[in-house]
C-alpha positions as CSV (number, residue, x, y, z in Angstrom):
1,X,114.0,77.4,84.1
2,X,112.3,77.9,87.2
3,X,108.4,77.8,87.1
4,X,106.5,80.7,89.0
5,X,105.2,79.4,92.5
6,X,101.3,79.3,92.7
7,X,98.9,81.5,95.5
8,X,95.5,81.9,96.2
9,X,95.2,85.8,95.2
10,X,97.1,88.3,93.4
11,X,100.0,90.5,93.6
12,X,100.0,92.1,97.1
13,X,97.9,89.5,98.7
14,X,99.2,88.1,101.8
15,X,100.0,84.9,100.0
16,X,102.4,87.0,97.5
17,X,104.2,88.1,100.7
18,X,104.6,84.6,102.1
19,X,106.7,83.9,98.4
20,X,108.4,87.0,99.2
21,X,109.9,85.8,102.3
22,X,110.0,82.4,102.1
23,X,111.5,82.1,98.4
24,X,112.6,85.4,97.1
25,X,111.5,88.8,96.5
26,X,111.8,88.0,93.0
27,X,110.0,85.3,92.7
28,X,107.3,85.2,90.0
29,X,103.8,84.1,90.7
30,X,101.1,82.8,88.9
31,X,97.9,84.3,90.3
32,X,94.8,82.4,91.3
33,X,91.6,83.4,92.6
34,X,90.6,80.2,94.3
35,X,92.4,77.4,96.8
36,X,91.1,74.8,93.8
37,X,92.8,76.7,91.0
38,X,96.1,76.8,93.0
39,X,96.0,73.0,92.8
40,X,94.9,72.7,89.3
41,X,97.5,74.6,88.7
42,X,99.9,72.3,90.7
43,X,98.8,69.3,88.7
44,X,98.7,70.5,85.5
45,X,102.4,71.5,85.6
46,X,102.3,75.2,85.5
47,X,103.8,75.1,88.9
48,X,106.1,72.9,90.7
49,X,105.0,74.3,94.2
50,X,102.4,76.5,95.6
51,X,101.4,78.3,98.8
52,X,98.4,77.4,100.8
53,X,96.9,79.2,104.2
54,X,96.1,75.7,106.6
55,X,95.4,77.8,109.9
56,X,94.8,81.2,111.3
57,X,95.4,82.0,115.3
58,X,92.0,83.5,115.1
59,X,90.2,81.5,112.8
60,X,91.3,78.2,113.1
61,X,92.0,75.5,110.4
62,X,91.0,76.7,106.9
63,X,89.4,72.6,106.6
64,X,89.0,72.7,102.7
65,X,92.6,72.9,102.3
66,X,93.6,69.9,104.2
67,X,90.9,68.3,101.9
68,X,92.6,69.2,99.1
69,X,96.2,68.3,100.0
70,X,94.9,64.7,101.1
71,X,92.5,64.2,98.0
72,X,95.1,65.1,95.7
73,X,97.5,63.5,97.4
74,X,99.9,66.5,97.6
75,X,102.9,66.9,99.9
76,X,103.7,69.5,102.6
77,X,107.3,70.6,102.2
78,X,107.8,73.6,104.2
79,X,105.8,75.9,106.5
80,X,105.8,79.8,106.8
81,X,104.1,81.8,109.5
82,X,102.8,85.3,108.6
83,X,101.6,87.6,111.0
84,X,98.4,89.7,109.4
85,X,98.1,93.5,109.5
86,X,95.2,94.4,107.9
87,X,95.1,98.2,106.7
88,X,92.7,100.0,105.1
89,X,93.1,101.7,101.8
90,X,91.4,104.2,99.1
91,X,92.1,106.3,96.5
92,X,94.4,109.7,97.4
93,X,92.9,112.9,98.6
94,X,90.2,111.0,100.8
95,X,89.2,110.6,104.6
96,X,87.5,107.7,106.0
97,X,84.4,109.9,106.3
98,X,84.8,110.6,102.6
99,X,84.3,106.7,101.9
100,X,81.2,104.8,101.9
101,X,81.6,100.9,101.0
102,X,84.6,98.8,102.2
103,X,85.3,95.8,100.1
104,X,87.7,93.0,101.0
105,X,87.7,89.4,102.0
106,X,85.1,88.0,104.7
107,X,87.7,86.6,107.0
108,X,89.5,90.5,106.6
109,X,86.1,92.2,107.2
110,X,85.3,89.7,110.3
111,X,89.0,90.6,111.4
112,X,88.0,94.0,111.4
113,X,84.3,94.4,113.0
114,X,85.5,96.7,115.9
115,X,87.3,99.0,114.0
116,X,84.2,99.5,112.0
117,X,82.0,100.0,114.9
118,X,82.9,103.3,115.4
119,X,82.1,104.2,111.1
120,X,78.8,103.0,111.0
121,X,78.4,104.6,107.9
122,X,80.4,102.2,106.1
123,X,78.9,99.6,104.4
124,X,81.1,96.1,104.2
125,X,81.0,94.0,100.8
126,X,82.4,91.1,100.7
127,X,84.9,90.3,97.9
128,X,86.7,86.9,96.6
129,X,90.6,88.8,97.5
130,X,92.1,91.5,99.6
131,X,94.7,92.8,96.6
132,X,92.6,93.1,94.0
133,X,89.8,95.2,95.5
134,X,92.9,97.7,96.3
135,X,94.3,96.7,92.3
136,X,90.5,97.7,91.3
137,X,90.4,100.6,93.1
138,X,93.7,102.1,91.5
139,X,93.0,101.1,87.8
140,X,89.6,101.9,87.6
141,X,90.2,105.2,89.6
142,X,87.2,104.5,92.3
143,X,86.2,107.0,94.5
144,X,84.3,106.3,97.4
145,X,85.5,102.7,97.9
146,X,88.1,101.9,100.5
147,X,89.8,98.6,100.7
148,X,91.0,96.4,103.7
149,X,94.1,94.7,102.6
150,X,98.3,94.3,103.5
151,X,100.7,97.9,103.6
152,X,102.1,95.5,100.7
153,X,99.3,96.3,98.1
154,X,98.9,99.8,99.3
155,X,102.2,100.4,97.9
156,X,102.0,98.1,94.9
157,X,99.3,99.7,93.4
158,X,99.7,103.3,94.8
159,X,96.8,103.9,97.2
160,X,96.9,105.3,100.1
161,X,96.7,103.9,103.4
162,X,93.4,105.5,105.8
163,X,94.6,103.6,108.8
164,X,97.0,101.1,109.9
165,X,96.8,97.7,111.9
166,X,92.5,97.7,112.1
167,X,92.2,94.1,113.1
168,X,90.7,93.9,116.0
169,X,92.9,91.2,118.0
170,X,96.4,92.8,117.0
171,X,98.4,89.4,117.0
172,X,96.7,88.1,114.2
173,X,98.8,85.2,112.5
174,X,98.4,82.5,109.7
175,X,100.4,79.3,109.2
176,X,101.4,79.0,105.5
177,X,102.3,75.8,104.2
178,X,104.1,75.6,100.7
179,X,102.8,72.0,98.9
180,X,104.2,70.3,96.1
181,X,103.1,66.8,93.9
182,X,105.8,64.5,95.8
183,X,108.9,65.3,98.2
184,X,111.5,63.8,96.2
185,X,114.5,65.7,98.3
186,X,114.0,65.8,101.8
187,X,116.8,66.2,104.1
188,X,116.1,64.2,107.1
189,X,118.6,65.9,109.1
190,X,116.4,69.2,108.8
191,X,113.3,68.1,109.1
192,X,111.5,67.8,113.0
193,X,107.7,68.4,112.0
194,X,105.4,66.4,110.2
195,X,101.4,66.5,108.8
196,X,99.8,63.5,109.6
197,X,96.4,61.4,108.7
198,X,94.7,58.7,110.1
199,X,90.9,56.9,110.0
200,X,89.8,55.6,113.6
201,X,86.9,53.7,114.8
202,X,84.7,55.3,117.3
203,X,85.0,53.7,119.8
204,X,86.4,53.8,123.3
205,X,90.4,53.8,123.8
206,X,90.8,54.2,119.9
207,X,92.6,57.8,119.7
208,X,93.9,57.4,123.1
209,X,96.2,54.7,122.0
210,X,97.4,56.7,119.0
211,X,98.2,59.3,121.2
212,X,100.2,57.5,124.1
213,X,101.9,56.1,120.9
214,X,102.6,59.9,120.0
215,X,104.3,60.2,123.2
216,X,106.0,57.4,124.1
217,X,108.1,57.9,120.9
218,X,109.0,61.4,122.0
219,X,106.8,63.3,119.6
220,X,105.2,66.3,120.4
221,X,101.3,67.0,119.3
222,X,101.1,70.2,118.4
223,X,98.0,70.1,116.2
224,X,94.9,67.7,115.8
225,X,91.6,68.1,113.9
226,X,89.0,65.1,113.7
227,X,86.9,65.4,110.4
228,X,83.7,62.8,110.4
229,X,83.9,60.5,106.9
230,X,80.6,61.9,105.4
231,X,80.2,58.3,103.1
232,X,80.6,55.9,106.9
233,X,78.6,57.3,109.4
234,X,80.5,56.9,113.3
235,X,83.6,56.9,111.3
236,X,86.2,60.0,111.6
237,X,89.6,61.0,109.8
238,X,92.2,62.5,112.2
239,X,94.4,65.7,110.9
240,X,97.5,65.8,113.1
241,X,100.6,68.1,113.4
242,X,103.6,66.2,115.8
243,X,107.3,68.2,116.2
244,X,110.3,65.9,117.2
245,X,114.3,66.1,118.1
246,X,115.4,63.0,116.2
247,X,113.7,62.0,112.6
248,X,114.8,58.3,114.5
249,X,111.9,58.7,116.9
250,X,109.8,60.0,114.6
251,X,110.4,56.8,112.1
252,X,109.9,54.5,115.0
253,X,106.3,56.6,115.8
254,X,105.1,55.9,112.3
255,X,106.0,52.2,112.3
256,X,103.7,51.5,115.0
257,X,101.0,54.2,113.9
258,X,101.0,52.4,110.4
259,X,99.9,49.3,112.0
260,X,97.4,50.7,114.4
261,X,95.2,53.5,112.7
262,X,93.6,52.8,109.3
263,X,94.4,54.6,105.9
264,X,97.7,55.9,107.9
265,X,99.0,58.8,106.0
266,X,102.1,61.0,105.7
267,X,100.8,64.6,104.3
268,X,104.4,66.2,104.7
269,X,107.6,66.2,106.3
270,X,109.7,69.3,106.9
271,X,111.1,72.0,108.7
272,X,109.4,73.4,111.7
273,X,109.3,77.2,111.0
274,X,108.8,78.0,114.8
275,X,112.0,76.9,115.7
């Protein structure tokens, strides 16, 4: 039998649409209010596979979670890129002027601070997930509360929508990555993107060799993100996203990056989802 697939949220979150496009509309979830739960989920074998946020187009990396891929020592499978429409949301038989807090996510209110410019009635509280503020709202039969959260969860728990699209930079889009405990299957004749990680000195020429490397072998950088090793001071871990058209040059790139960056490490190999 098929385990559920894990998310950060609930029902109607943006992560519970990622599984309903990626996987299936039918797919069951198990619901987790924090990034750590969704691993210990993972490891504890209520889940084979779960779905993380790694990067917004707005917001940039979400850091922790590379932290928690690479200290678990998790695998990337597959990627999934959603583009966020954040709507707000109260109970029926309300206006916007009716309401008087707004509750969501910080990242959703920060999304959102022009739209709210022009209610400056509205006070904005911060809450732990987009969904369940709206779920909240419609079980508890709160008035006076609005919601920022996806069309999704308007219509899952039958609220209903003030206004539509209210982020502020209207092409507002996360990268999705779905992680498992090891990639026993992967197809090489799929897969032309890969998650890398790597420990360099800092010192002159260090990351510029890496990255003549990178290209000589044909690979595209698309992503990099240098994190300092908090326990060696001067010392810094490299994050690293590289596409390719052969999984052949990609194998030769890794060779020689194995032998030339320290604590070389593969976080995934898959598909690349812009393509």
């Amino acid at each position: 039998m098929k385990k559920p697939i894990a998310i950060q949220g609930i029902k109607g979150s943006f992560h519970h649409l990622v599984v309903q496009n990626y996987f299936s509309k039918n797919s069951e979830v198990v619901e987790c209010m924090s990034f750590d739960n969704v691993v210990d989920a993972l490891l504890e074998g209520k889940t084979d596979q779960v779905v993380m946020a790694i990067e917004n187009s707005i917001a940039g990396s979400i850091i922790p979670n590379y932290a928690l891929i690479d200290s678990h020592n998790l695998s990337i499978v597959g990627e999934y890129y959603l583009g966020i429409e954040h709507c707000l949301m109260a109970l029926d038989g309300q206006t916007i002027e009716d309401i008087k807090e707004v509750h969501s996510h910080p990242m959703a209110l920060l999304q959102c601070k022009s739209f709210f410019q022009s209610y400056p009635h509205l006070k904005l509280v911060e809450a732990k997930d987009t969904a369940d503020v709206a779920k909240q709202i419609s079980e508890q039969n709160i008035k006076g509360i609005a919601a920022i959260a996806s069309k999704n969860a308007a219509e899952l728990y039958g609220i209903k929508l003030l206004a539509e699209s209210i982020q502020t930079i209207k092409h507002n889009e996360t990268r999705f990555v779905i992680v498992k405990r090891d990639d026993n299957e992967k197809d090489t004749s799929i897969i032309n993107k890969a998650s890398l990680k790597f420990e360099l000195d800092h010192k002159r020429g260090s990351l510029a060799a890496i990255l003549n490397v990178i290209s000589d072998c044909k690979l595209n950088l698309t992503k990099i993100q240098s994190l300092p090793k908090i326990e060696t001071p001067w010392k810094y871990a490299f994050f690293v996203d590289v596409t390719f058209e052969t999984y052949k040059d990609y194998d030769k790139a890794i060779s020689i990056l194995n032998l030339m960056a320290e604590n070389f490490k593969i976080l995934g190999e898959y598909k690349n989802a812009r393509r």
